[in-house]
N, C-alpha and C positions, 0 to 999 in steps of 0.2 A: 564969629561965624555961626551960625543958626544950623538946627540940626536939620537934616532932611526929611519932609513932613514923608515919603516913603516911610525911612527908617523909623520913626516916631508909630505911623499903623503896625509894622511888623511889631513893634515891642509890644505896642496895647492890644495885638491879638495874642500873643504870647502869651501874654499875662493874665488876660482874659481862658484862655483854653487851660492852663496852667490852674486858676480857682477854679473853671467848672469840675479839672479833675480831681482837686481835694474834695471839695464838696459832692463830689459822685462816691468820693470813700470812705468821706465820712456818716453820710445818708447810709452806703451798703453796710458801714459796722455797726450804726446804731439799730436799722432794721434786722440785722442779724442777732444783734442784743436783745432787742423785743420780743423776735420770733423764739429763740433761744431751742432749737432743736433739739439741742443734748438734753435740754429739760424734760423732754416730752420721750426719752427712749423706754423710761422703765414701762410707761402704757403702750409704746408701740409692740414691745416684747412682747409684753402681756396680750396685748390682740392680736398677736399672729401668733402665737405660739401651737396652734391647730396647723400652722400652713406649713408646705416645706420651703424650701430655699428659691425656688423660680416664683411662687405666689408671693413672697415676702420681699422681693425686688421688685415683684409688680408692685404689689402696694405702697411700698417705701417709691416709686416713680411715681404714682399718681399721689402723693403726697405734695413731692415735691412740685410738681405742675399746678396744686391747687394752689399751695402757698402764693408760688410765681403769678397765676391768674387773679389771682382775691388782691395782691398788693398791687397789679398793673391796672384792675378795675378801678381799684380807689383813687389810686395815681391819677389815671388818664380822665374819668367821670367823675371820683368822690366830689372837686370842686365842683363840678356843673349842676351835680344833683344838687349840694348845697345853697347854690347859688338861684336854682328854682325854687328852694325852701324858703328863703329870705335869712339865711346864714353867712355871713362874711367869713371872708378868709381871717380876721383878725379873731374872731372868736371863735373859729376853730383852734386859730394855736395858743390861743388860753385857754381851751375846753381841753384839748391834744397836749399839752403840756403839764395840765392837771393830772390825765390820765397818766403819762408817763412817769410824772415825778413817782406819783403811787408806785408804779413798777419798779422803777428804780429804788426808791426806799425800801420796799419790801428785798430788794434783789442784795440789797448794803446788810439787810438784820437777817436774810438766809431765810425770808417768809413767805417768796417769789411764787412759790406751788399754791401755796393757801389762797392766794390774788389772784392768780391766775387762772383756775381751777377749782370749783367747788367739790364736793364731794362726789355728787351723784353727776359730774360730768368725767371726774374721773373713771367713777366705776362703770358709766357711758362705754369711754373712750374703749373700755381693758377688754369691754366684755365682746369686741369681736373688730375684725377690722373696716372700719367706717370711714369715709374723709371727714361726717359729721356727726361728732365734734372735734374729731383727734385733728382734721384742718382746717376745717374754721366751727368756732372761733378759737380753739386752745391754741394755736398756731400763729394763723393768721386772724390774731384779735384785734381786740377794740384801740389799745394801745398802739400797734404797728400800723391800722389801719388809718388811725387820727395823725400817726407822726407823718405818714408817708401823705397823707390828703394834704396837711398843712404846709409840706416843702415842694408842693408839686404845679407850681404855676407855670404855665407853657402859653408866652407871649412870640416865641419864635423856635423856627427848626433847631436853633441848638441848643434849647431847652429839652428839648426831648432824649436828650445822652442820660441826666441825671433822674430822670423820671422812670424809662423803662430800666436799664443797665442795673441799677440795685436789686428790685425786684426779679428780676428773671439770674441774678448771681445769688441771691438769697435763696433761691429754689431749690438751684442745683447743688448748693452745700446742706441744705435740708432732704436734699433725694441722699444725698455721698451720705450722708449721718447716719442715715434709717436704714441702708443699703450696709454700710458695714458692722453695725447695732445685727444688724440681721444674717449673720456671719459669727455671731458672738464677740465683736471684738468693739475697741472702746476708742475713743479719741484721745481720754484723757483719766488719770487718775480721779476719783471723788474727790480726795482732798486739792487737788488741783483745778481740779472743778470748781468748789467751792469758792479760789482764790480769784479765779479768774473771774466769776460772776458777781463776787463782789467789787473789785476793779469795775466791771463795765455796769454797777452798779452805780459809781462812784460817779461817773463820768456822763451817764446818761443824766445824772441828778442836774450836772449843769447844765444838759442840754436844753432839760425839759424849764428850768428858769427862764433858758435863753429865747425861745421859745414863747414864753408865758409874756416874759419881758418886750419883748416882739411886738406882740398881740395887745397888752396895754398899751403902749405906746401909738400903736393905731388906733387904738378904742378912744383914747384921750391924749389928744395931741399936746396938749400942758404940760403933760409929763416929760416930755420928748428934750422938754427947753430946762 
């Protein structure tokens, strides 16, 4: 007896809604990874430490709103603008892959600050509260901006869940961050810190292969076989 081509649509949209929503979790952890907010509290303290408590929720808000606008900008236009450059999507996610991996290794040897952060953008960042540099680019960088341009094709409306939904969830755990940072209080121990960063060190490493691997495979279709 043959299955009912009904019941056959209902399971392939299942299935289908089902991967978008891994894939919406997994784009929000690694963006979260990249963005890496706990990284960036010692310069937030540092730049408000002039403000009181209502100034310091303002700006830990507009942090978070910048993060969320700079990752929806790239999302929704990073392709198109690239695509008036005469840049393909395949070599962005070898160029965005590159960039990752760097972060990622650096984030596995505990060198993450030094990459991500040069000196005089720290002392930048400390020296008063600014969205620029402390939100883009030390935030929302080059790294988070290439991963999220290179997974963000939108050939239909339900493309559009895993495009915005990361970005604007990444904000608001970036505003929560700097909001109880500013409060004095912590998310997490240092040395906990530590572990956890190297974990999503670990793990962004394969993404950014994955990624890379991607991006050759379109560049040269020989590969593929």
């Amino acid at each position: 007896m043959s299955e009912h081509p009904f019941g056959s649509l209902i399971v392939v949209s299942l299935r289908k809604r089902f991967m978008d929503l891994t894939f919406t979790l997994k784009k929000t952890l690694t963006l979260l990874a990249l963005v890496d907010p706990l990284l960036a509290i010692p310069l937030f303290i540092s730049a408000t430490s002039d403000l009181d408590l209502a100034r310091k929720y303002q700006f830990s808000r507009q942090l978070g709103v910048t993060v969320a606008l700079a990752l929806l900008a790239g999302g929704l236009f990073g392709l198109h603008f690239l695509s008036f450059m005469g840049v393909s999507l395949s070599a962005i996610q070898v160029g965005g892959g590159a960039i990752v991996f760097v972060v990622s290794v650096a984030m596995v040897i505990a060198k993450e600050e030094s990459i991500k952060y040069t000196p005089a953008e720290s002392a930048q960042a400390a020296s008063g509260p600014s969205i620029v540099p402390l939100g883009v680019p030390l935030l929302a960088g080059p790294a988070a901006l290439s991963y999220v341009m290179a997974t963000s094709r939108i050939e239909k409306w339900g493309d559009l869940l895993p495009v915005i939904l990361p970005p604007v969830l990444v904000g608001i755990i970036t505003w929560l961050s700097f909001r109880l940072a500013s409060r004095g209080g912590g998310l997490m121990s240092h040395s906990t810190l530590k572990v956890v960063e190297r974990l999503a060190g670990f793990l962004l490493t394969a993404i950014a292969v994955e990624m890379m691997a991607t991006g050759l495979k379109s560049l040269f279709p020989t590969l593929a076989s």
